[in-house]
C-alpha positions as MATLAB code, in Angstrom:
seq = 'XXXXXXXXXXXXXXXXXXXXXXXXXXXXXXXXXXXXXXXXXXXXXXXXXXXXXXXXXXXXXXXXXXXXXXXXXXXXXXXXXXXXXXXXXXXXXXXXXXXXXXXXXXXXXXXXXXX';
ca = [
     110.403  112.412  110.975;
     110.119  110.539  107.867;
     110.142  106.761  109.296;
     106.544  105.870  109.337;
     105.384  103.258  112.160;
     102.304  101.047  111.520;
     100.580   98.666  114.267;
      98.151   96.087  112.996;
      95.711   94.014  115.470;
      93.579   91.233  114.024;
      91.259   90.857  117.393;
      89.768   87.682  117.011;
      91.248   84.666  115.160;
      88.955   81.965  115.653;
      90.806   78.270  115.907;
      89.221   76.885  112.843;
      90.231   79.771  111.050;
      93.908   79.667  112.590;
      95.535   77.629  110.104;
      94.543   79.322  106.566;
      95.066   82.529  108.884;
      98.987   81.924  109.305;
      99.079   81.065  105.567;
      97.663   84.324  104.408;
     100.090   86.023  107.118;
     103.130   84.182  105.516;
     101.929   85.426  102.072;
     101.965   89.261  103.189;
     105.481   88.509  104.765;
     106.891   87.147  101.927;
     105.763   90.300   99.294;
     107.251   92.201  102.137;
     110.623   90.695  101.982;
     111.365   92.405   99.156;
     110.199   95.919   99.204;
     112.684   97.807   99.956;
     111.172  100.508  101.584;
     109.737   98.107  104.137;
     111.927   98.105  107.175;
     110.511   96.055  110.136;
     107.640   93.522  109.149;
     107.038   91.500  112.442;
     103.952   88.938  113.219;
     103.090   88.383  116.934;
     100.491   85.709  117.903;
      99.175   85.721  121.810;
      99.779   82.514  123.996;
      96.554   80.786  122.793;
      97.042   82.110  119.085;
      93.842   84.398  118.927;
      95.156   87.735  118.202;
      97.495   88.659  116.051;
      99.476   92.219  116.121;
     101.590   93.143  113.275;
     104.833   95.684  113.948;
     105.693   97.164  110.488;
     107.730  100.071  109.653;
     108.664  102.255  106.635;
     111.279  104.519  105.566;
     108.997  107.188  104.589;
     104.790  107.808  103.652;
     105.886  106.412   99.949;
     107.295  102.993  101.369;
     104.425  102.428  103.370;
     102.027  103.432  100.093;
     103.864  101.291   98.299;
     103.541   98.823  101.047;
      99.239   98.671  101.118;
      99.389   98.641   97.253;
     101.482   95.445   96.994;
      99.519   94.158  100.070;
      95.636   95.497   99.677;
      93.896   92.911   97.581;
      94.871   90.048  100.080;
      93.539   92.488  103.619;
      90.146   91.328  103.116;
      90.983   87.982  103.496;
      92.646   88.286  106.694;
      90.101   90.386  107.969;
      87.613   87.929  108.239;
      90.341   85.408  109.213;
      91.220   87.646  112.256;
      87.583   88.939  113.530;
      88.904   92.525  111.935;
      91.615   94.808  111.758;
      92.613   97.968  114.104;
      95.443  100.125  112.803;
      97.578  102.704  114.105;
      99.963  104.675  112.856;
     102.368  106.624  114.079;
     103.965  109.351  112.185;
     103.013  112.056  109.304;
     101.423  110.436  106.896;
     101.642  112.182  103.146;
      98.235  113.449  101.730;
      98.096  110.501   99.680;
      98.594  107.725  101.829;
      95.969  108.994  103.897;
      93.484  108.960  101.144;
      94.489  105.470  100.248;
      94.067  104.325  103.702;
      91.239  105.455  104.918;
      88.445  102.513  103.430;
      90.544  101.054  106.681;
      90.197  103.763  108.870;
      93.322  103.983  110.885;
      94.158  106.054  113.878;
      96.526  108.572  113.142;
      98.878  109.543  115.827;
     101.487  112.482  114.694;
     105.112  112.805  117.128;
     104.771  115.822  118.779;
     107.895  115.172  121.545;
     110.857  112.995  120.506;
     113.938  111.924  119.887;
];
């Protein structure tokens, strides 16, 4: 399998934080747009707008590298925005994008059954 699946919850967006929140969101979305590696880029907000999950997939380990490299210096902002970040990610990630991910510490989840 070389698509690589990522999941992104930010847990707790406070209302006063909302609005600069959806701004920094759009600004990740639009780097996104044109990597071409990046394949699914989705933002989901919860009925009363206070958690955020992000769907994002990549052709391969190397897209998604790419991916946090274009993206990383603007995570810390939306961290604090959202009360935090949880990632998952589904798939085999190559040695190096686990190295460069882990400051984040996702959970890694490899497809043992599937189609």
């Amino acid at each position: 399998m070389d698509s690589f699946y990522v999941t992104v919850r930010f847990p707790n967006i406070e209302p006063t934080h909302l609005a600069d929140f959806k701004v920094a969101a759009a600004e990740l979305a639009g780097i996104s747009g044109s990597e071409p590696g990046t394949l699914r880029y989705d933002w989901y907000l919860n009925a009363d707008e206070t958690v955020c999950v992000v769907h994002e997939m990549f052709a391969n380990s190397a897209a998604c590298l790419s991916h946090l490299i274009a993206v990383g210096a603007r995570l810390g902002r939306l961290m604090i925005l959202g009360g935090g970040m949880e990632i998952e990610c589904f798939g085999n990630p190559s040695p190096e994008l686990l190295t460069a991910s882990a400051p984040l510490a996702p959970v890694i989840y490899s497809l043992f059954e599937g189609k």
